[in-house]
C-alpha positions in Angstrom: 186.3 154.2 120.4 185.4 150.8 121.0 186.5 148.1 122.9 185.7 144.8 121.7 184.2 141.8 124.1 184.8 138.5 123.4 184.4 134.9 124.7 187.2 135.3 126.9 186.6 139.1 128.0 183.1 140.5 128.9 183.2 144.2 127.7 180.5 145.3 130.0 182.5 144.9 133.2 184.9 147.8 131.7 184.6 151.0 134.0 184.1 153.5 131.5 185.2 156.1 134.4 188.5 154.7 134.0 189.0 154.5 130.2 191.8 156.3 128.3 192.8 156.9 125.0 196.1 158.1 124.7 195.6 160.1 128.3 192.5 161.8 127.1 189.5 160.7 129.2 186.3 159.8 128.3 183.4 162.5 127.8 181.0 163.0 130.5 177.3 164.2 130.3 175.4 165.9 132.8 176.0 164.8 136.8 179.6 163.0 135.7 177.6 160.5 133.5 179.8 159.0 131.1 179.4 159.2 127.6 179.4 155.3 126.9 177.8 152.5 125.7 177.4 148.4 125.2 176.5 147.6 121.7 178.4 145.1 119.2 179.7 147.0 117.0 181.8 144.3 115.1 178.9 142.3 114.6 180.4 138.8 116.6 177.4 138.4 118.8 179.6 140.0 121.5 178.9 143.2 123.7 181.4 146.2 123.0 182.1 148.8 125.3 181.9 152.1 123.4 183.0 155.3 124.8 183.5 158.9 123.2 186.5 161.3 123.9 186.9 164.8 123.1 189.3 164.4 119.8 190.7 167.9 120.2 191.8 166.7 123.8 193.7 164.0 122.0 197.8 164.7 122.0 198.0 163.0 118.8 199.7 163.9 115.1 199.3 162.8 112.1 202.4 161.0 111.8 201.2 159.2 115.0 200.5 155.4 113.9 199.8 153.9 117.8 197.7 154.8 121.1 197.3 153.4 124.2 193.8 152.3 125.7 193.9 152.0 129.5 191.6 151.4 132.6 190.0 149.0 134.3 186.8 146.6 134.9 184.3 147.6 137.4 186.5 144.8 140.0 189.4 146.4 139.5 191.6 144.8 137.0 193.5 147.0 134.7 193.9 147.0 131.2 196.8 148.6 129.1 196.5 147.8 125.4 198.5 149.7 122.3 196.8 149.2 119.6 196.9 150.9 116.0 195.6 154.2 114.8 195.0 156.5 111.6 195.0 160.1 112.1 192.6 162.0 109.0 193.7 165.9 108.7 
């Protein structure tokens, strides 16, 4: 999953430690690292805060159409976005 930066929000200051998607949390590596990354994925000139969760954590169907993305930025502003989503059986 990614979330997208733009001119108005800086996608690096997201606390991957705090990202959800749809209550799942993100993957973590060896010593609690989190499985997450800055790259622009969109292609805007913008970092992008990607992050990987375990999809059989997910309490999603496929009749499901939304999620919602929360956490929060390394100074401690939340974030609660529902955005749309395509489940492939």
């Amino acid at each position: 999953m990614a979330i997208l930066g733009s001119a108005t929000f800086d996608a690096s200051q997201v606390d991957p430690l705090t990202v959800t998607l749809a209550d799942t949390q993100v993957k973590l590596k060896g010593k609690g690292t989190p499985m997450a990354s800055l790259e622009d994925v969109n292609n805007d000139g913008f970092a992008d805060m990607v992050v990987h969760v375990s999809t059989s954590s997910l309490q999603l169907t496929v009749n499901d159409t939304e999620v919602m993305v929360e956490g929060a930025t390394f100074g401690g502003t939340p974030f609660r976005v529902k955005d749309s989503i395509r489940i492939v059986p």
